[in-house]
N, C-alpha and C positions, 0 to 999 in steps of 0.2 A: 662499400658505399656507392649508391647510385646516383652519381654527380658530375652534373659539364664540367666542372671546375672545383675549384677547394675555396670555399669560403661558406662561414658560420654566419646563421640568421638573422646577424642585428648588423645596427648601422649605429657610427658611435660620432659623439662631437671631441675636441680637445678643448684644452681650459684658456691659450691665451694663441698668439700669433705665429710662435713656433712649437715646436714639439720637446717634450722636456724627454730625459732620457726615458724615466720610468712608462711614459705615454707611447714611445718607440716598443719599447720593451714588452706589454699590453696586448699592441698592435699586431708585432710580430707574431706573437704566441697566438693572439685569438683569432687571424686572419679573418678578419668583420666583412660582411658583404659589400660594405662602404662607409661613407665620413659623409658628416653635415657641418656646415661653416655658420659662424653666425658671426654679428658684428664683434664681439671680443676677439676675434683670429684674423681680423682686416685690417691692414694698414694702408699699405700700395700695392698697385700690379702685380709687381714685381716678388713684393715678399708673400701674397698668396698663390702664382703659380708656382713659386720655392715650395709653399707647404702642400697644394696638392699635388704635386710630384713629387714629395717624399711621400705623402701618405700611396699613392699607387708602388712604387720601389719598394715599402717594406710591407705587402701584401703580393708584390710582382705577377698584378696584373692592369695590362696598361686599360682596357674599360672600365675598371672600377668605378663604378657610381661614386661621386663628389656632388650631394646637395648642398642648396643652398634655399632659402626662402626671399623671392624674389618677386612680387607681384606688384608692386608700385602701394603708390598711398600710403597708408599707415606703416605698411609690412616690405622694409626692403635693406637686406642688409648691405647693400653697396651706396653709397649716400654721398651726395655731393658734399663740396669739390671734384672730389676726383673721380664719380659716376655721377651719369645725369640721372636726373630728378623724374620717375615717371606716374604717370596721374592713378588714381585707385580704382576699384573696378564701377564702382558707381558715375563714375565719366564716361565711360564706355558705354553706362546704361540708359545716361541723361541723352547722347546723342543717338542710341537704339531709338530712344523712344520719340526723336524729329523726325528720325529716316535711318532705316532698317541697315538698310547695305552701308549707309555712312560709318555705323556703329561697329559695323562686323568688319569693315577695313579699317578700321582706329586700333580696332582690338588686335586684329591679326596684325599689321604690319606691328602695333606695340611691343607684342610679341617677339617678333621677328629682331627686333632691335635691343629687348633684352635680351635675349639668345646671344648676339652676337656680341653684349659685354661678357656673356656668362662666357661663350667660346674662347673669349680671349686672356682669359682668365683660366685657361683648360678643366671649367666644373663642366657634368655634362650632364646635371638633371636640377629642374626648378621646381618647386614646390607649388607649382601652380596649374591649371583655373580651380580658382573656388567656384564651386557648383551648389555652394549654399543658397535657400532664396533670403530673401530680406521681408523678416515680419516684423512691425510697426512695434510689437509689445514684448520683444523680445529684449537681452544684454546685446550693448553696443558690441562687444568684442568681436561679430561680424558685421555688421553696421556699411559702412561705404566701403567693406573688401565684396560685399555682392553684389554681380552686375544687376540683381531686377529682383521682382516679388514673384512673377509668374516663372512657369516653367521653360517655356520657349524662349522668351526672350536670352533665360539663363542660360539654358544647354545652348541657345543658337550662340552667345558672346561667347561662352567657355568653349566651344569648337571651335571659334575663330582663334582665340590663344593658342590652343592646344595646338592645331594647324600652324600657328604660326613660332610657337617654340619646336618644332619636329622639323621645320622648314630649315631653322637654322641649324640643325642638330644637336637640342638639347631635347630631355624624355620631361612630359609633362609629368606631372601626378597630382591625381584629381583629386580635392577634401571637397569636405571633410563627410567621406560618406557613411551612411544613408543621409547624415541632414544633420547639418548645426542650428542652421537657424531657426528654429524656436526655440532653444537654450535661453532661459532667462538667469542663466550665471552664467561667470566665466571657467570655463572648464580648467584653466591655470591658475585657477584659486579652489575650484569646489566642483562640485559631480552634480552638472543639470539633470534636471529630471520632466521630462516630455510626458503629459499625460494625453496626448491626440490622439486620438482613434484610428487603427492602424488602414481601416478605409482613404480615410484624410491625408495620412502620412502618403500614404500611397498612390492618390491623386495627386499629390502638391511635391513633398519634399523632396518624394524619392524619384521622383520624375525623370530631373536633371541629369541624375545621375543613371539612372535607365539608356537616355537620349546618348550616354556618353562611357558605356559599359565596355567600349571597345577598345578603348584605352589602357596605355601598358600597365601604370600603377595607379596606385590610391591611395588612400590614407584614410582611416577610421576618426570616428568622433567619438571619443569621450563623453559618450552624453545616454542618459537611460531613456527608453522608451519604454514604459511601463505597460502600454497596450501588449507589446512584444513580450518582454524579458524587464519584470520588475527589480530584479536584483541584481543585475550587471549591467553596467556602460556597451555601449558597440564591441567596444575594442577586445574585451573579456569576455564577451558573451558569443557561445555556440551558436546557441539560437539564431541572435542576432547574423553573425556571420554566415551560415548555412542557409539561414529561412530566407533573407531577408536580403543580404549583400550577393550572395554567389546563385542565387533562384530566382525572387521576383526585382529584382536588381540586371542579374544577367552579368554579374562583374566575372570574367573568369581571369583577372589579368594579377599580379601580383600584388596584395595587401601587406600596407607597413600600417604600421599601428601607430599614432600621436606617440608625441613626447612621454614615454613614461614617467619622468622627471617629475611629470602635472601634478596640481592637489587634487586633482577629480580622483585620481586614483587611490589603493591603501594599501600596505604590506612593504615588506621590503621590494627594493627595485630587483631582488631574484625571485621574488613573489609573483608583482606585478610582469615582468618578463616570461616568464612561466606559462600564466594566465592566459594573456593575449596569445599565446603561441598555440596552447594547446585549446584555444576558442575557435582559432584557423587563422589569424594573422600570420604570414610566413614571414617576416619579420618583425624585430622590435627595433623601433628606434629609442637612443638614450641622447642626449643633446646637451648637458648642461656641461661636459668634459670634465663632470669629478669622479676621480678615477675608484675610491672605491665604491662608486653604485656603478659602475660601467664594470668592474670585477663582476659584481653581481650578477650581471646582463649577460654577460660575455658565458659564465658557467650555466645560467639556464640555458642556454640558446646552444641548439643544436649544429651539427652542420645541417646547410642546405643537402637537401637528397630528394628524390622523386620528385610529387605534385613543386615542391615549392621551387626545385631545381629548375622544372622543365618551364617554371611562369617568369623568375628570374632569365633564366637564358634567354626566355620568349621576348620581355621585357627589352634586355642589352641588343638586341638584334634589331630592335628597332634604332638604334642609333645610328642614323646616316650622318654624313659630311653634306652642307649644302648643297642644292643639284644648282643656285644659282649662286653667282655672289653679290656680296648686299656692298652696293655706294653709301656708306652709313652717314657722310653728311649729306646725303642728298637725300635720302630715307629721313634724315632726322630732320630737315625742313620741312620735306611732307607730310611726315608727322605732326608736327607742331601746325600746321599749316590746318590741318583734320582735327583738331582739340580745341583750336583756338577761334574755328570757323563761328 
């Protein structure tokens, strides 16, 4: 086997705030490339660095990727009381559009200040920028998570984040690419379907995510593009992934796949796992923590080896330790200061 390391292509969620034996048990045997946290596994501080340091201890590797989805607004699993409250991406976009540089230092130091929850919390990758744009005739379910309509505006805020989670040492990962936003359904109920003319697409959606190809991961969309590939979502689709994501995309950086958990998707979750894997997604993520579809997941899914080995490793390397360190109530009144102006 040709691998930096020992670990198998998916990344998996657990069901509540600790780990039950059987979920140790799982863990152990399937040595997953990482864990995703969502609000059912959060309590306090405290009792989530307990779980992401068991989850790295029984895979024993201490950079194992620990996501989390953390982008403020709607989408943010640490939630006040006991994390502060941060604004969605369409604030970002509202003051982009007074004055350019205001927008791009709201977004980045924003950044910067979730990082250093997520730091402290020892997860060390966020589910974020959305690089979706925002169409008017679209499903809300991107709605105020995208900074703008245009291309610029978006890649230029989602490179202030990205800059500004890598700043503090956490690994961004860009969605939902090539393009959510025209999805007039929610992808976590049903399988959009994009009839745009891959000209269009390719002017507009996929732009963003062009501007920002350099970046370590990504994440697929669940969504068909019928100009493309009539019969399969992104995330399933060769096509898709080859023509589209790793060519006139230019992504050459590691792809995870959405939640396979979705209803966009159909088949069993070893189906669905399969699918996306052998479309070119090097990972699958599963998220919902029921352990026998994560069985499922864990038996299609290869180990990592070659191509997906050396983008993984590529990935983890870019995790630095802060080069400065952040006065976070002093950041966080400048912040507020920058939102509220």
């Amino acid at each position: 086997m040709n691998s930096p390391f020992h670990a198998r292509a998916c990344i998996l969620g657990c069901a509540g705030p600790r780990l039950e034996p059987e979920e140790r048990e799982l863990f152990e045997s399937a040595q997953p490339f990482g864990f995703i946290l969502f609000a059912r596994n959060i309590e306090t501080p405290q009792q989530v660095r307990a779980l992401v340091g068991e989850f790295r201890t029984i895979v024993g590797r201490k950079d194992a990727p620990v996501l989390i989805d953390q982008e403020g607004g709607r989408v943010q699993r640490l939630k006040p009381p006991r994390w502060p409250d941060f604004p969605s991406a369409a604030t970002y976009g509202a003051i982009y559009l007074r004055d350019r540089a205001a927008g791009m230092a709201a977004a980045r130091l924003g950044a910067r200040l979730i990082a250093a929850e997520l730091a402290a919390l020892e997860i060390n990758v966020d589910c974020l920028p959305v690089a979706d744009l925002l169409h008017p005739d679209a499903h809300s379910i991107i709605g105020d998570r995208a900074y703008g309509s245009d291309p610029e505006s978006v890649s230029e805020l989602a490179r202030a984040v990205a800059e500004g989670l890598l700043a503090g040492g956490m690994l961004p990962v860009l969605k939902h690419i090539p393009g959510h936003g025209r999805a007039r359904a929610d992808s976590h109920e049903e399988l959009p379907v994009v009839g745009t003319p891959l000209a269009e697409l390719d002017r507009t959606d996929f732009e963003p995510f062009r501007r920002l190809a350099d970046l370590p991961i990504a994440m697929t969309a669940h969504v068909v593009y019928s100009a493309i590939d009539p019969e399969q979502p992104a995330t399933t689709s060769f096509k898709v992934i080859d023509e589209v994501i790793r060519e006139r995309i230019g992504f050459r950086g590691l792809l995870l796949s959405d939640d396979l958990s979705m209803k966009a998707l159909q088949g069993t979750l070893g189906a669905r796992a399969e699918a996306a894997l052998r479309a070119g997604c090097d990972i699958a993520l599963h998220c919902n923590g029921r352990l026998d579809e994560a069985r499922e997941v864990v038996a299609a899914a290869p180990w990592l080896a070659d191509e997906g080995a050396a983008r993984a490793k590529a990935a983890l390397e870019r995790l630095k330790r802060p080069v400065e360190a952040l006065n976070v109530a002093e950041a966080r009144d400048r912040f507020s200061a920058m939102i509220t102006a």
